[in-house]
N, C-alpha and C positions, 0 to 999 in steps of 0.2 A: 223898544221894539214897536213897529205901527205896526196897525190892527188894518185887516182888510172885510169891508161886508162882501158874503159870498150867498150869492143867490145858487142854492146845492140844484144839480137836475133830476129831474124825477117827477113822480106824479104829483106830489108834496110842495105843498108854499115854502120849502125850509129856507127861511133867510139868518147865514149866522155867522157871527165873529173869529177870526180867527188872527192869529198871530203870523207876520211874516217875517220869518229868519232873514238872514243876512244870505243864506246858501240858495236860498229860493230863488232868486236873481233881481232881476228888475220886473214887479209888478207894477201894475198898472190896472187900471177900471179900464172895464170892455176884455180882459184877458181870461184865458182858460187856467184852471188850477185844478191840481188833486188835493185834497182834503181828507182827513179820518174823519169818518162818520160810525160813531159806537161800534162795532165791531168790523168796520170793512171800510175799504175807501171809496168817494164817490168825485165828482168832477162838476165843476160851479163856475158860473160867469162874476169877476172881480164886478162889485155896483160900486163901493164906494172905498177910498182910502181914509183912514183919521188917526188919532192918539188916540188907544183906550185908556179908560177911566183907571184911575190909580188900582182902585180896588181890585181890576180886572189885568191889571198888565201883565204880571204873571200866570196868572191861569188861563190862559188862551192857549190851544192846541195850537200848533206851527201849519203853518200850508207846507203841505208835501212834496208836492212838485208844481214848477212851472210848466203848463201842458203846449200852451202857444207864446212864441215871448212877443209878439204884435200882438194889438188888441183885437179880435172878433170885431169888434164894437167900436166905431171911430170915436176923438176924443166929441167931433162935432153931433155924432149922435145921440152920444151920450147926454151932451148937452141937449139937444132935440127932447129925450126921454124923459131927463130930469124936468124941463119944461115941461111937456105934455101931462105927466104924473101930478105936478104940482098945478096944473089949469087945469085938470079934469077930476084932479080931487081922489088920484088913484095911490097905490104903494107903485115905487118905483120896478120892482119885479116884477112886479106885471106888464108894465110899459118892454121891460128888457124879454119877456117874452115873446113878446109880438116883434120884436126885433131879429130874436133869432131863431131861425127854422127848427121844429122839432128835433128832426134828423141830429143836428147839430147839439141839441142838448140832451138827447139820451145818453147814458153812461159811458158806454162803448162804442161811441162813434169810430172808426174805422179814419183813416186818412182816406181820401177821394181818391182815386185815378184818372185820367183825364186820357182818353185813347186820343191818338193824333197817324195822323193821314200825311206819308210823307210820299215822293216824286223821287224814284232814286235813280231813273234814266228819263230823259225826255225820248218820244219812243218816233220814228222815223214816218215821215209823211205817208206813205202807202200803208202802213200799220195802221196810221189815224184812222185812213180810209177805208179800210179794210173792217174796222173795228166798229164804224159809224154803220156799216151795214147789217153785222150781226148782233151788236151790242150800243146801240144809239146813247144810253146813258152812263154809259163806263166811259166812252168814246166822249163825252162832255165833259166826262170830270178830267180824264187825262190833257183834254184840251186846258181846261179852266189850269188844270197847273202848269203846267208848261207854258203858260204864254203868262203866269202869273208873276211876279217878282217873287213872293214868298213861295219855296217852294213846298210847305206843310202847313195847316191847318187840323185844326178841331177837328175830330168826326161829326159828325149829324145826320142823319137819317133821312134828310133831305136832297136833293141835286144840287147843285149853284146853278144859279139863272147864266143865261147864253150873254 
Protein backbone atom coordinates (compact mmCIF):
# COMPACT_ATOMS: atom_id res chain seq x y z
CA UNK A 1 0.00 0.00 0.00
CA UNK A 2 1.59 3.67 -0.69
CA UNK A 3 1.48 6.14 1.90
CA UNK A 4 0.13 9.65 1.03
CA UNK A 5 1.55 12.97 3.33
CA UNK A 6 -1.59 14.79 4.20
CA UNK A 7 -1.41 18.36 5.10
CA UNK A 8 -4.82 18.00 7.70
CA UNK A 9 -6.90 21.77 7.59
CA UNK A 10 -7.44 23.52 10.47
CA UNK A 11 -5.76 25.92 12.71
CA UNK A 12 -3.03 23.13 13.34
CA UNK A 13 0.53 22.33 11.34
CA UNK A 14 -0.76 18.63 11.39
CA UNK A 15 1.12 17.09 8.53
CA UNK A 16 0.56 13.11 8.58
CA UNK A 17 0.75 9.76 6.89
CA UNK A 18 -1.75 7.88 5.90
CA UNK A 19 -2.44 4.85 4.00
CA UNK A 20 -4.11 4.79 0.58
CA UNK A 21 -6.47 1.73 -0.26
CA UNK A 22 -7.00 0.66 -3.47
CA UNK A 23 -11.01 1.82 -3.01
CA UNK A 24 -9.87 5.48 -2.49
CA UNK A 25 -9.37 5.82 -6.27
CA UNK A 26 -6.61 7.63 -7.94
CA UNK A 27 -4.87 9.91 -5.59
CA UNK A 28 -2.68 12.19 -6.38
CA UNK A 29 -0.57 15.47 -4.58
CA UNK A 30 -2.41 18.76 -4.90
CA UNK A 31 -5.81 16.57 -4.26
CA UNK A 32 -8.54 16.89 -1.48
CA UNK A 33 -9.05 13.79 0.86
CA UNK A 34 -11.11 12.72 4.12
CA UNK A 35 -9.01 11.42 6.67
CA UNK A 36 -9.84 10.08 10.53
CA UNK A 37 -8.41 12.13 12.79
CA UNK A 38 -8.66 10.53 16.51
CA UNK A 39 -12.23 10.64 17.00
CA UNK A 40 -13.82 12.53 14.00
CA UNK A 41 -12.77 12.98 10.40
CA UNK A 42 -11.29 15.97 8.89
CA UNK A 43 -10.11 16.98 5.15
CA UNK A 44 -6.31 17.60 3.86
CA UNK A 45 -4.47 18.68 0.77
CA UNK A 46 -2.44 15.36 -0.75
CA UNK A 47 1.64 17.05 -0.43
CA UNK A 48 3.34 14.26 -1.16
CA UNK A 49 3.21 10.36 -2.46
CA UNK A 50 5.90 7.42 -1.30
CA UNK A 51 6.44 3.79 0.18
CA UNK A 52 6.13 3.71 3.91
CA UNK A 53 8.87 2.48 5.84
CA UNK A 54 8.41 -1.33 6.35
CA UNK A 55 7.91 -0.76 10.15
CA UNK A 56 4.95 1.57 9.29
CA UNK A 57 3.22 -0.12 6.26
CA UNK A 58 0.65 -1.69 8.16
CA UNK A 59 -0.19 0.62 10.62
CA UNK A 60 -1.21 3.48 8.65
CA UNK A 61 -4.90 4.64 8.89
CA UNK A 62 -6.39 4.34 5.17
CA UNK A 63 -7.60 7.90 3.50
CA UNK A 64 -11.34 7.77 3.67
CA UNK A 65 -12.55 9.27 0.94
CA UNK A 66 -11.43 10.89 -2.26
CA UNK A 67 -12.98 14.55 -1.75
CA UNK A 68 -11.86 16.08 -5.34
CA UNK A 69 -10.54 13.43 -7.92
CA UNK A 70 -8.49 16.50 -9.92
CA UNK A 71 -5.77 18.09 -8.09
CA UNK A 72 -6.72 21.62 -6.27
CA UNK A 73 -3.06 22.07 -6.73
CA UNK A 74 -1.44 21.69 -10.42
CA UNK A 75 1.21 19.02 -10.76
CA UNK A 76 3.34 22.47 -12.11
CA UNK A 77 2.51 24.19 -8.81
CA UNK A 78 3.27 21.72 -6.91
CA UNK A 79 6.43 21.81 -8.45
CA UNK A 80 6.63 25.62 -8.04
CA UNK A 81 5.98 24.99 -3.94
CA UNK A 82 8.29 22.23 -3.59
CA UNK A 83 10.90 24.56 -5.19
CA UNK A 84 10.04 27.71 -3.14
CA UNK A 85 10.00 25.48 0.30
CA UNK A 86 13.27 24.03 -0.63
CA UNK A 87 14.93 27.88 -1.75
CA UNK A 88 13.46 29.58 1.17
CA UNK A 89 14.30 27.03 3.53
CA UNK A 90 10.54 26.63 4.62
CA UNK A 91 8.27 23.04 5.40
CA UNK A 92 6.50 22.43 2.22
CA UNK A 93 2.90 23.13 4.06
CA UNK A 94 3.42 26.08 4.49
CA UNK A 95 4.31 27.00 0.93
CA UNK A 96 0.72 24.65 0.09
CA UNK A 97 -0.90 27.07 2.29
CA UNK A 98 -0.24 30.20 0.62
CA UNK A 99 -1.42 28.25 -2.47
CA UNK A 100 -4.72 27.65 -1.33
CA UNK A 101 -7.26 30.09 -0.10
CA UNK A 102 -8.42 29.66 3.44
CA UNK A 103 -12.01 29.33 2.40
CA UNK A 104 -10.93 26.23 0.60
CA UNK A 105 -9.16 24.59 3.43
CA UNK A 106 -11.54 24.86 6.25
CA UNK A 107 -13.26 21.62 6.96
CA UNK A 108 -16.58 22.21 5.66
CA UNK A 109 -16.17 23.89 2.63
CA UNK A 110 -19.40 23.82 0.86
CA UNK A 111 -19.23 23.34 -3.17
CA UNK A 112 -19.42 27.06 -4.72
CA UNK A 113 -22.22 28.10 -6.84
CA UNK A 114 -21.57 30.15 -9.56
CA UNK A 115 -25.11 32.41 -10.44
CA UNK A 116 -25.16 32.87 -14.43
CA UNK A 117 -27.22 35.41 -16.27
CA UNK A 118 -28.96 33.99 -19.18
CA UNK A 119 -30.99 35.84 -22.55
CA UNK A 120 -34.09 33.70 -22.94
CA UNK A 121 -35.82 35.99 -25.61
CA UNK A 122 -33.96 38.72 -27.42
CA UNK A 123 -36.61 41.45 -26.79
CA UNK A 124 -37.90 43.69 -29.88
CA UNK A 125 -36.49 46.92 -30.94
CA UNK A 126 -39.12 49.42 -29.41
CA UNK A 127 -38.78 47.53 -26.11
CA UNK A 128 -34.98 48.31 -26.27
CA UNK A 129 -36.11 51.69 -26.65
CA UNK A 130 -38.52 52.05 -24.53
CA UNK A 131 -36.42 50.47 -21.90
CA UNK A 132 -33.25 52.81 -22.56
CA UNK A 133 -35.52 55.58 -21.40
CA UNK A 134 -36.76 54.27 -18.03
CA UNK A 135 -34.10 51.82 -17.12
CA UNK A 136 -30.69 52.96 -19.24
CA UNK A 137 -28.70 50.04 -17.42
CA UNK A 138 -30.94 47.10 -17.79
CA UNK A 139 -31.53 48.37 -21.24
CA UNK A 140 -27.39 47.93 -21.74
CA UNK A 141 -27.06 44.64 -20.44
CA UNK A 142 -29.99 43.34 -22.57
CA UNK A 143 -28.40 45.07 -25.47
CA UNK A 144 -24.82 43.48 -24.51
CA UNK A 145 -26.70 40.08 -24.90
CA UNK A 146 -28.45 40.00 -27.58
CA UNK A 147 -25.96 41.26 -30.02
CA UNK A 148 -23.53 39.10 -28.00
CA UNK A 149 -22.75 35.45 -29.54
CA UNK A 150 -22.80 33.86 -26.05
CA UNK A 151 -25.91 34.36 -24.96
CA UNK A 152 -25.18 33.79 -20.88
CA UNK A 153 -22.45 34.78 -18.77
CA UNK A 154 -21.35 35.03 -15.07
CA UNK A 155 -23.28 37.48 -12.91
CA UNK A 156 -21.20 40.38 -11.45
CA UNK A 157 -22.19 43.31 -10.01
CA UNK A 158 -20.92 45.31 -12.37
CA UNK A 159 -22.54 46.71 -16.20
CA UNK A 160 -20.48 45.51 -19.22
CA UNK A 161 -18.92 48.46 -21.00
CA UNK A 162 -21.04 49.73 -24.25
Amino acid sequence: MQAARILVDGQSDLVLDYGIPPEAGDVKPGCRVQVPLRNRTATGTVLTLSEPAPAWKDRLKPILKLIDPEPLISPVMMNLASWAADYYSVALDQMIRCLLPETVRQENTAEKMRKMVYLEKTPAQEELDALYRKAPRQAQMLDYFSSAKQQSAPWRHSAPEP
